[in-house]
C-alpha positions as CSV (number, residue, x, y, z in Angstrom):
1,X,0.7,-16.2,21.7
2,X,2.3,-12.8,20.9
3,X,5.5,-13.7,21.9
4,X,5.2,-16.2,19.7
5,X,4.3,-13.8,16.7
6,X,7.5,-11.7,18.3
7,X,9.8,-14.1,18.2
8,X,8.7,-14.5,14.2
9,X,9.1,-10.9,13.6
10,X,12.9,-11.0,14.6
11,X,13.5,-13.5,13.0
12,X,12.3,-12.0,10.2
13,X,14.6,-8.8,11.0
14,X,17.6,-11.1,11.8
15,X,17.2,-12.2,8.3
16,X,17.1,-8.6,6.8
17,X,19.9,-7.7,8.4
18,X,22.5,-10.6,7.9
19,X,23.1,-8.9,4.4
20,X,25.0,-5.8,6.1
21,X,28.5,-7.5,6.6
22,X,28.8,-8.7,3.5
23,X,27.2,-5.5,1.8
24,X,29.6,-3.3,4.0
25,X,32.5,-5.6,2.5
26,X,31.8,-4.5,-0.8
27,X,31.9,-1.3,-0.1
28,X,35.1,-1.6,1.1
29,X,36.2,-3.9,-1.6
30,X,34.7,-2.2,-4.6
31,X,35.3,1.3,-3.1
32,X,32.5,3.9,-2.6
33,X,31.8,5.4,-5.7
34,X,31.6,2.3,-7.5
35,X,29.6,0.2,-5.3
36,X,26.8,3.1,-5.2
37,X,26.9,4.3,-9.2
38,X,27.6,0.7,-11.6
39,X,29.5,-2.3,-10.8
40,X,33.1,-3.1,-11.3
41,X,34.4,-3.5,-14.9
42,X,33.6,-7.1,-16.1
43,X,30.9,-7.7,-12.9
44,X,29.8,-10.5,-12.4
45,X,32.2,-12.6,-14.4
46,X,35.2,-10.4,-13.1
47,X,34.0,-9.4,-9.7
48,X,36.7,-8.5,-6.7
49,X,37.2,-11.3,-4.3
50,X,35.5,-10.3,-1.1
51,X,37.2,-11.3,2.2
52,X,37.0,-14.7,3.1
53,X,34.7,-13.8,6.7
54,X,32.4,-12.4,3.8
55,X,31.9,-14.6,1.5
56,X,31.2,-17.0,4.9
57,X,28.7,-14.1,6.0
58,X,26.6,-14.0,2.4
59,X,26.1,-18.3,2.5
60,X,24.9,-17.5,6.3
61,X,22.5,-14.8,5.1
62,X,21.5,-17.2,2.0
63,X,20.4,-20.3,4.3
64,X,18.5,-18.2,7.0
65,X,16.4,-17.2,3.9
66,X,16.1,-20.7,2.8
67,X,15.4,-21.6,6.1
68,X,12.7,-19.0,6.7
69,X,9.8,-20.6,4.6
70,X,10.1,-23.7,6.6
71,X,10.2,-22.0,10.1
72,X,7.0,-19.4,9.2
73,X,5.0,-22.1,7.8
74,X,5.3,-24.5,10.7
75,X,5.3,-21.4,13.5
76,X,1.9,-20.2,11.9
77,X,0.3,-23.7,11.2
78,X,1.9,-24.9,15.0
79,X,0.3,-21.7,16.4
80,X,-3.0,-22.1,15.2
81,X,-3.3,-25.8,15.4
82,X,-1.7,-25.7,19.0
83,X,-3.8,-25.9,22.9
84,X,-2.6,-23.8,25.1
85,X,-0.2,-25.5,26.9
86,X,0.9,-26.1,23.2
87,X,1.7,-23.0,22.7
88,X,4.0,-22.1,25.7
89,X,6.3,-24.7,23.8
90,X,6.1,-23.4,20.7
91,X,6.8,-20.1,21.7
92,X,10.4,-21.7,23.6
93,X,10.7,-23.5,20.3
94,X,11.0,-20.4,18.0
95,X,13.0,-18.3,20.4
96,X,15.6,-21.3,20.2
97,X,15.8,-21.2,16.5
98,X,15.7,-17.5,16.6
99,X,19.1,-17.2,19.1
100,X,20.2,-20.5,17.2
101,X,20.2,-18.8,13.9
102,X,21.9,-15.8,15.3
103,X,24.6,-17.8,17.1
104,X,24.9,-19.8,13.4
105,X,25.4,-16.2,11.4
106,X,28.4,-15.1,13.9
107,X,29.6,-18.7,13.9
108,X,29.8,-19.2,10.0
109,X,30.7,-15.7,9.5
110,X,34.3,-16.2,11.8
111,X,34.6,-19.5,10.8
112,X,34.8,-21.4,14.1
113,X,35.4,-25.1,13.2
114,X,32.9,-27.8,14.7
115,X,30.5,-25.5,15.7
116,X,28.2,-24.2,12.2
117,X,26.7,-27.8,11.7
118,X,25.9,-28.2,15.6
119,X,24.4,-25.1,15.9
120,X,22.4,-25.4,12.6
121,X,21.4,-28.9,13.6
122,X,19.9,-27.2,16.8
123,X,17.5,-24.1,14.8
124,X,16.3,-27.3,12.5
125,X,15.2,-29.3,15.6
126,X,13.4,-26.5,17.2
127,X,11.5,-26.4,13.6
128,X,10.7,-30.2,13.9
129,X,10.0,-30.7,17.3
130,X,7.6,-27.5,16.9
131,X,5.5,-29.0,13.9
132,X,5.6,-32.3,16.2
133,X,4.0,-30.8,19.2
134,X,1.2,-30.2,17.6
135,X,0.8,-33.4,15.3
136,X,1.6,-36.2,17.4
């Protein structure tokens, strides 16, 4: 069952930390000085266009956090619902959404064709197919 609770806690970290591309492109963009003391004249309405690999990297970052709700909500009820053979599953289940949502960030962010949807498609199975192990 920890590694269950592990594999929750990085995911949680994964999604804390798929902000730093994108962040560090602003920094770059924007320049130092103003990204740390005020925004660029006109911001938001007039903001610099970040890098294309960037703006690919915030939409990652923005659907793992949309995606997270779903994923602790069914881990935690799975978990506590679940027998213990049950649990060795769900335990396989959430480290394939966790490496499938990581694969999905560095997919999205270089913007390999055919591959973001299949790889998404695979982190919201592991979500299903958890919540089903324990309902049906």
């Amino acid at each position: 069952m920890e590694y269950i609770y592990q594999y929750l806690i990085l995911s949680g970290v994964l999604t804390l930390l798929l902000w730093t591309p994108y962040i560090l492109s602003r920094v770059f963009v924007w320049g130092l000085p103003t990204f740390l003391f005020n925004y660029p004249k006109g911001f938001p309405a007039e903001e610099p266009t970040p890098p294309l690999w960037a703006q690919r990297a915030k939409r990652a970052h923005l659907n793992m956090v949309e995606t997270m709700p779903a994923f602790i909500a069914v881990l935690i009820g799975s978990a506590s619902l679940a027998t213990e053979p049950q649990l060795d599953v769900i335990c396989h289940l959430s480290r394939i959404f966790l490496v499938a949502r990581a694969v999905y960030a560095v997919v999205y962010t270089l913007g390999i064709p055919f591959l973001r949807t299949p790889v998404y498609l695979v982190s919201w199975a592991a979500i299903l197919v958890m919540a089903a192990t324990v309902l049906l």
